[in-house]
N, C-alpha and C positions, 0 to 999 in steps of 0.2 A: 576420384579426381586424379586424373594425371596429372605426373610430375614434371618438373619444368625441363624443358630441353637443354641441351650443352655439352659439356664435358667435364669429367673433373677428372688433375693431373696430380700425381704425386712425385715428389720429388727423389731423386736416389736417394739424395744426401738423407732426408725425411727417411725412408724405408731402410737405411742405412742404421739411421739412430733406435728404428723400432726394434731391427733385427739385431743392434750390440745390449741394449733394455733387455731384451728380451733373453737374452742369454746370461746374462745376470743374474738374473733374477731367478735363475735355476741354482738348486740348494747343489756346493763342490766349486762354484765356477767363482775361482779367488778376483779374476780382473778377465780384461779382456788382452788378447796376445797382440803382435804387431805382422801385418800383412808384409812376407817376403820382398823387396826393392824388385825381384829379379821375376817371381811371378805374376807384380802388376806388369811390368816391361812384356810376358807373354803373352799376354793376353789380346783380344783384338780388341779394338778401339768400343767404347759402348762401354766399359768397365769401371765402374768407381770406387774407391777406396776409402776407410776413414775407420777409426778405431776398432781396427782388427776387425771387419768385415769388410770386403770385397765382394760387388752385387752388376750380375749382368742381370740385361732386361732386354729380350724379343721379345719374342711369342709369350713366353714364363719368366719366371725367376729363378736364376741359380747364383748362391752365392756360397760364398769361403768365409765359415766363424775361425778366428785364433785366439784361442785362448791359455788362461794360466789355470791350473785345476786347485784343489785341496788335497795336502798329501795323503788324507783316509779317504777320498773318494774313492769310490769303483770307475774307471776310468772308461771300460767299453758301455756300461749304464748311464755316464755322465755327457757321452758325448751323443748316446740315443736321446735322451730326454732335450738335450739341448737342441738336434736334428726335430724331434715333434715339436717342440716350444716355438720354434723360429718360425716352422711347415705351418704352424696354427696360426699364425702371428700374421703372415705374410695371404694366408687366404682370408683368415676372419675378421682382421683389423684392416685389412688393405683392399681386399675382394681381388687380389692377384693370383693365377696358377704359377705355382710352384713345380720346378722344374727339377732341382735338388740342393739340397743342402750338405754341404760337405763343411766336417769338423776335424778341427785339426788342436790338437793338446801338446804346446807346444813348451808346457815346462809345468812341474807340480811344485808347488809352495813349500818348502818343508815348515814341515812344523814346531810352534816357538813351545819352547818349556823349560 
């Protein structure tokens, strides 16, 4: 039986929340960081912003994670696994092509003791 005709739209702000979730939830990643004032301004129009991800949307998906790390993470590891988490997140939860995902570690937590 075929399925019903239409469309379905998802929201930035919505693909926004999956991709900051999503990055969390990766073991190292203390919070989420704050999108530069000066690189939203760069960017062309179509760009959204919100808790430390920034998400353009044509054809794919590329967006900017900012994050805070753990100061014993391995930091080029932490920010691979958060680059697949996001990439899986954005094709198998969204059904969106992913374009790139770019991470940026923009301060490590020291550690309390």
């Amino acid at each position: 039986m075929p399925g019903p005709n239409g469309t379905v739209t998802m929201s930035p702000v919505a693909l926004m929340g999956i991709i900051s979730r999503t990055a969390q939830d990766v073991q190292g990643v203390v919070r989420m960081g704050t999108v530069p004032p000066s690189r939203v301004g760069q960017l062309l129009t179509g760009s959204h912003t919100r808790d430390g991800v920034l998400v353009r949307v044509n054809d794919a998906v590329s967006t900017d994670v900012y994050l805070v790390a753990q100061s014993d993470a391995p930091l080029l590891d932490l920010g691979q696994q958060v680059q697949a988490a996001a990439a899986h997140a954005i094709r198998d939860m969204v059904g969106m092509e992913v374009r790139e995902v770019n991470v940026y570690i923009q301060d490590v937590e020291a550690a309390r003791g």
